[in-house]
N, C-alpha and C positions, 0 to 999 in steps of 0.2 A: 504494500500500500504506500502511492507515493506520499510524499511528508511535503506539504505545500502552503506558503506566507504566500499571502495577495494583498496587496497594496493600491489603490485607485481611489477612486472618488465618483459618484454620479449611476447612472443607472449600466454604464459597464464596469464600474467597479463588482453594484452587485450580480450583473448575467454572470461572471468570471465564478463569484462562490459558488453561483448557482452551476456552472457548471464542474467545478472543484467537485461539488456534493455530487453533481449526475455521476462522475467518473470513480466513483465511492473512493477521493481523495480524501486522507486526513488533512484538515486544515491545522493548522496548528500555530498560524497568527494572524490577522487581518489588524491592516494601517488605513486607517480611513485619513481624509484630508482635515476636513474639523483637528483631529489630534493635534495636526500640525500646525493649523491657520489659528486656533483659539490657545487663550491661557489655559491651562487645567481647571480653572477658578469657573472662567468663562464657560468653557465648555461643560464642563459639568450642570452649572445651572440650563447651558442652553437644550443639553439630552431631554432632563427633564422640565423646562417650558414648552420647549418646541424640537421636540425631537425628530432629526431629518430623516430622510429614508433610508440611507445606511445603516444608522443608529438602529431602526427599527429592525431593519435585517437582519442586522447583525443578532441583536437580543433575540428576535423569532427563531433562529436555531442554535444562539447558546456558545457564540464563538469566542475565542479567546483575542484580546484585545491587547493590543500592542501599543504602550502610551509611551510618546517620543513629541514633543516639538518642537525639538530642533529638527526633523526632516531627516528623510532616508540615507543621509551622508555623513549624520552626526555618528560620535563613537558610543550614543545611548544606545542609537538602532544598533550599531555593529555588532555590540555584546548581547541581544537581545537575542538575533541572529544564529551565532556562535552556540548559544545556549539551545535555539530550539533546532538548530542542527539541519535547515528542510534540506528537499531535495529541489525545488522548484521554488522560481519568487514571482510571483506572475503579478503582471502591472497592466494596469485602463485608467487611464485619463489622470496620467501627472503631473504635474507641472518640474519636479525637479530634474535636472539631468541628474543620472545615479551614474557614480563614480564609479570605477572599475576595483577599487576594494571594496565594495558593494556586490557589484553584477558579480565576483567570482568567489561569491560565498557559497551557494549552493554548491549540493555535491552534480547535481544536472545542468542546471543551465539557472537563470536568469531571461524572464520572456516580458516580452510587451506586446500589449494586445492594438493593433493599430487601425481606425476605423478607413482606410483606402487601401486600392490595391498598390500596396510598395511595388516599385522604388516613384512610384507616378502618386504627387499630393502628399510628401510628407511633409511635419508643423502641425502644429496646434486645433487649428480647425478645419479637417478635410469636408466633412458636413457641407458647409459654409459653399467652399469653391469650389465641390464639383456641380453642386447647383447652381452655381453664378457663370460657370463655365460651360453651360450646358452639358454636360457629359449624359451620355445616357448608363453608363453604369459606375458606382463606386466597387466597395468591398470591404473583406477584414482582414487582418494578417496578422499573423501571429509570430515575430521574428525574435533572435536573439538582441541581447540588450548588446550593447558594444558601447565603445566611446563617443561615436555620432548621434546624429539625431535622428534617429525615424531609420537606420544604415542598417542594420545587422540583418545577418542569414537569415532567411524566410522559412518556419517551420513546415506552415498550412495558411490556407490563404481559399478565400470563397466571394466568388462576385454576391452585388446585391445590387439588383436592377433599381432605376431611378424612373420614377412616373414624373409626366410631364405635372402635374399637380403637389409634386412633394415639397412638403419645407425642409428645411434645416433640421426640426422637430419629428415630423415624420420620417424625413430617413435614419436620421439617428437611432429610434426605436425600433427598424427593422433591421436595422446595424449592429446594435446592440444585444438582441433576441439571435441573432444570426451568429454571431461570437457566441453564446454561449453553448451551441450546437458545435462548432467548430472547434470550440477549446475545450470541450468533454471528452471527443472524439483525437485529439491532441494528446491529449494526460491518460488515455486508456491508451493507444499508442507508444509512449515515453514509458508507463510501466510494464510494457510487455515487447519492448522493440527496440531498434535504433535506427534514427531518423537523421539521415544525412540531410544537414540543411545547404539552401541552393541562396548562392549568394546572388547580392541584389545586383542587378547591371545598372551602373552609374550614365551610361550615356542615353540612359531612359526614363533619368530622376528630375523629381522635381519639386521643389518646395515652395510654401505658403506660408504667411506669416498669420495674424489675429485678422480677421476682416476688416476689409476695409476698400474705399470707394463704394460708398452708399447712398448719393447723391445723382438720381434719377435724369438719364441722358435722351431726352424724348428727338433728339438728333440721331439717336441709335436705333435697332431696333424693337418691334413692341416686344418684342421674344425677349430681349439682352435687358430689357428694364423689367419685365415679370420675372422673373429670374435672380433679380436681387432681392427685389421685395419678397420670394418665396425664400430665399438662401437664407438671409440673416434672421430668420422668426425662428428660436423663441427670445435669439441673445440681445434683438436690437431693432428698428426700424429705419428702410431706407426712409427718404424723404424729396423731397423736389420744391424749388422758391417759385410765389407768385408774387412779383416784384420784391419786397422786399423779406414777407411771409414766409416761412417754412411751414410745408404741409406733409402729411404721414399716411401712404395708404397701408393698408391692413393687408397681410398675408391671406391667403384665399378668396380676399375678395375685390383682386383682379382679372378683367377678362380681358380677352385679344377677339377684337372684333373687325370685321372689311371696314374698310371708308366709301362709305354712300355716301358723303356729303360731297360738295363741291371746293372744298377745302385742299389747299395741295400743302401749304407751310408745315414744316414739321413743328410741334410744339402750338401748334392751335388746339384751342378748345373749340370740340362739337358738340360738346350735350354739357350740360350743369342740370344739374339738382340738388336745391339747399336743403331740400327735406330728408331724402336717404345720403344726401353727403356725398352724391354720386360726381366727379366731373371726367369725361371723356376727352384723349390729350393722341392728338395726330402725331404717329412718330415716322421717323424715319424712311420704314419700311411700305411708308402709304397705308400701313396699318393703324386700327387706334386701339391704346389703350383704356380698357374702362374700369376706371378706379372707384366703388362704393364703399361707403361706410370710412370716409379718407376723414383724418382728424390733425385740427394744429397739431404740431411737430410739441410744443411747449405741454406737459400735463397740465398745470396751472390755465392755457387758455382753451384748452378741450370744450370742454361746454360750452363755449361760444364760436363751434364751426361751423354750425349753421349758419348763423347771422353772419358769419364772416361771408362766404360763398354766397348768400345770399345779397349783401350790398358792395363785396369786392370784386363778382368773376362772374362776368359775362361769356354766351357764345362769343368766340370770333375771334376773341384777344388771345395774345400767344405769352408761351410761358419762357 
């Protein structure tokens, strides 16, 4: 029975236990991010006011808990380590790079669970830019931990197709359910095999940093501005200025519609509606985009979007 720390944060921290438990691994530490981001003072009250979903996981089947916050590089974690001896350290969604007297603890490997298909989209948020990039497929991959970032051998690795409708949000959660099929099938393999990993080809790499360019290009196409407004939901909202206004359409409820009108400038408005908050914005492509339920960019001037669209934006003017 492998002997397996996981370490992550977020809802692949917990598909990873959850697939640790399918692969009837012993777990034998889990390092949530809280440990690290809060005081122990802090944290502790926060479990019990508002305890997150790790927390909860965690406590639903009873796992031993790993308290360090100094981070997985400190010499708390290392002897913590050393002590519980795993064979496996398996990582989803860290923020730290993990030092190489780190990753060469385990008596197996050191893994990291990666939500694109390596070496294409590694950093921080592949989510993000393969939907901003239209890609029609991401994935998950499950590589060794090394000195680089997002770099080492590739264990196992599973496409996940991208619907033209998906967010950020939504792929992530078929990303996520999809790794923990993949890293079950991973650790039942590693305890009964050896899995030659295939290193990644650098001249088909590519990396991403945190989002960004969120500021809606109706000179572009309707497809390349649906595409941001779907990527960045749940972390952020695109937005786009009317004169000096910043305004925020909502994920999902943008549509890509023909230009019937006789309108040819890109960045005209063809339709307003101050009631549903609707305005229609001719892009690029001779297509229009039709943004409902759009709201000031500002939370604070929200409630008055109507009335804004209603005495500042007419058909016909351009944005």
């Amino acid at each position: 029975m492998l002997k397996v720390v996981i370490v992550g944060y977020g809802e692949m921290f917990t598909n990873l236990i959850a697939a640790a438990l399918d692969a009837e691994c012993r777990i034998v530490g889990v390092l949530r991010r809280e440990t690290v981001k809060y005081h122990p003072l802090i944290r502790k009250i926060k479990d019990i006011i508002c305890p997150s979903l790790e927390y909860n996981y965690i406590r639903s089947y009873n796992l031993p808990e790993i308290y360090t916050h100094k981070g997985v590089n400190s010499q708390e974690f290392k002897k913590e380590l050393l002590k519980l001896n795993p064979d496996i350290i398996l990582v989803g969604s860290w923020g730290e790079k993990i030092s190489k007297e780190i990753f060469n603890l385990p008596k197996i490997a050191a893994i990291n669970a990666h939500p694109s298909l390596l070496p294409k989209y590694r950093g921080p948020n592949p989510y993000f830019w393969v939907i901003r990039n239209q890609e029609q497929a991401s994935g998950i991959t499950f590589h060794l931990i090394d000195e680089g970032y997002d770099t080492g051998a590739i264990l196992a690795q599973e496409e996940v197709k991208i619907y033209p409708s998906d967010t950020g949000e939504t792929l992530k959660k078929r990303t996520v359910l999809t790794a923990r099929g993949v890293g079950c099938e991973l650790l039942k393999a590693l305890s009964e095999d050896i899995i030659i990993p295939l290193q990644q080809r650098e001249d088909r790499a590519s990396y991403y940093s945190h989002p960004e360019g969120l500021e809606l290009d109706f000179t572009k196409t309707a497809e390349e501005n649906d595409a941001i407004i779907r990527a960045i939901h749940p972390w952020g909202r695109a937005y786009f200025y009317h004169k000096t206004t910043a305004l925020a359409p909502k994920a999902g409820a943008a549509f890509i519609e023909e230009n019937v009108t006789d309108f040819t400038q890109c960045g005209t408005i063809t339709y307003v509606d101050s009631k549903t908050k609707t305005l229609s914005v001719l892009c690029g492509n001779n297509k229009v985009l039709k943004m409902t339920n759009i709201d000031l960019f500002s939370p604070a001037d929200r409630p008055f979007t109507s009335n804004y669209i209603l005495s500042e934006i007419k058909t016909g003017c351009v944005i």
